[in-house]
N, C-alpha and C positions, 0 to 999 in steps of 0.2 A: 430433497427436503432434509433439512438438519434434525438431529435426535433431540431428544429434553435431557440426553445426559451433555450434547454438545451446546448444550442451551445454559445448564446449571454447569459448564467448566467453563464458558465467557464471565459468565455472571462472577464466577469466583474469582477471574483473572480482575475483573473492575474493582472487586470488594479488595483483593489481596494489592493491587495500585494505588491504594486508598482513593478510589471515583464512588463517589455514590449511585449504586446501579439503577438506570431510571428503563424503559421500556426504550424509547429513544434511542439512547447509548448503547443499548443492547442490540438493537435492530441493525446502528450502523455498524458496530463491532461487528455482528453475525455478516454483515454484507459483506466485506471487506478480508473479512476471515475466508471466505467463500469465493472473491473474486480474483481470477488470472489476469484481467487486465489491466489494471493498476491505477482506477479512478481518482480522476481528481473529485476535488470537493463539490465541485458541480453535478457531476456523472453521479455521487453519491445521494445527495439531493433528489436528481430524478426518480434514483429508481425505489428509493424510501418513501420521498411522499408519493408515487403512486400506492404504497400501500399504505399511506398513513399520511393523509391531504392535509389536517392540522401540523404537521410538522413543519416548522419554520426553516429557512434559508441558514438564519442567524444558529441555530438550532444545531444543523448540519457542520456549521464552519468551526464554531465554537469548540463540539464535540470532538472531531477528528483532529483541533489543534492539543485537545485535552489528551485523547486517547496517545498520539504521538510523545507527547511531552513524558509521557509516564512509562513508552518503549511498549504498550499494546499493540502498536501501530507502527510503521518507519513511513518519514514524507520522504521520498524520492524528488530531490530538485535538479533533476537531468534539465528540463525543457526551461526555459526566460519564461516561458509563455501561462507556466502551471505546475503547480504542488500536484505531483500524483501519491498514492498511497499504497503500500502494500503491508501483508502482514506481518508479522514479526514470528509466526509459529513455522515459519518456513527452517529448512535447513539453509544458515548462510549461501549466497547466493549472491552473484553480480547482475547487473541490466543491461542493456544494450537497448538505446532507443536506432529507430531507422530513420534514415533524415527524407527516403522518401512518402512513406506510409504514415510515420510516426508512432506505429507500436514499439510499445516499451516488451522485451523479452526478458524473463527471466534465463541466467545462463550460468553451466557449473563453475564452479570459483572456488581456489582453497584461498581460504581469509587465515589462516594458519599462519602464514609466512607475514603480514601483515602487525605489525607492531607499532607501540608510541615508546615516546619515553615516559622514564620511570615514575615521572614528577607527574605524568596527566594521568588522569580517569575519563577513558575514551568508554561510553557507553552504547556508539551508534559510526558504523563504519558503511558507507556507500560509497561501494564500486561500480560505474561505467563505464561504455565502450559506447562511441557514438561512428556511425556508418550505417553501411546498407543491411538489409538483412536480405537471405537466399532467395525468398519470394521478388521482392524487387529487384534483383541483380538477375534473377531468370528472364522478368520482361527486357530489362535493360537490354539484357543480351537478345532475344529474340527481334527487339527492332532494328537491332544494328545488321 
């Protein structure tokens, strides 16, 4: 369960993004902030409105496009198929989705060496690695 001091430093992180903090935006920030698996908008949805059944779809999609836009958020467009989401209070970090499972892995990466030129203002850098991950190369190899 998250603290009310982790509760009043999202809040501040919306107020300081100029987002009007609503109970909603709060809830999915706190989810999102808290989750390893890197849900998409849907996955997000679910497990919001189970604790908050009046929360709308539109609600949900809207929010995590807002949150993103203002760098509370990073969308992750590894897959054609879905925007997954992770947060952004992480230390830099690359992904690695698995082509047979399909989890996305968070994995260490120096983003250090990574640079633009001088003329852009790069605000949002995602790096992956698409392949197997250890779990599924272990079966792999046990069938053969």
């Amino acid at each position: 369960m998250k603290t009310i001091d982790h509760k009043t430093e999202l809040l501040e992180k919306l107020t300081e993004a100029g987002i009007r903090p609503s109970m909603q935006r709060l809830e999915i920030l706190e989810f999102i902030s808290s989750c390893k698996s890197h849900p998409t908008a849907d996955e997000i949805y679910a497990f919001v409105h189970r604790n908050n059944p009046t929360m709308s779809r539109t609600t949900v999609f809207n929010s995590v496009r807002l949150l993103a836009e203002k760098g509370l958020i990073n969308d992750i467009n590894i897959a054609a198929d879905s925007t997954r989401y992770d947060s952004a209070d992480y230390t830099p970090h690359a992904h690695f989705i698995c082509r047979e499972c399909k989890r996305i892995f968070d994995i260490p990466f120096d983003m250090s060496a990574l640079t633009t030129p001088d003329d852009f203002a790069c605000d949002n850098v995602n790096v992956y690695f698409k392949g197997i991950c250890p779990e599924c190369r272990k079966k792999t190899e046990q069938t053969i």
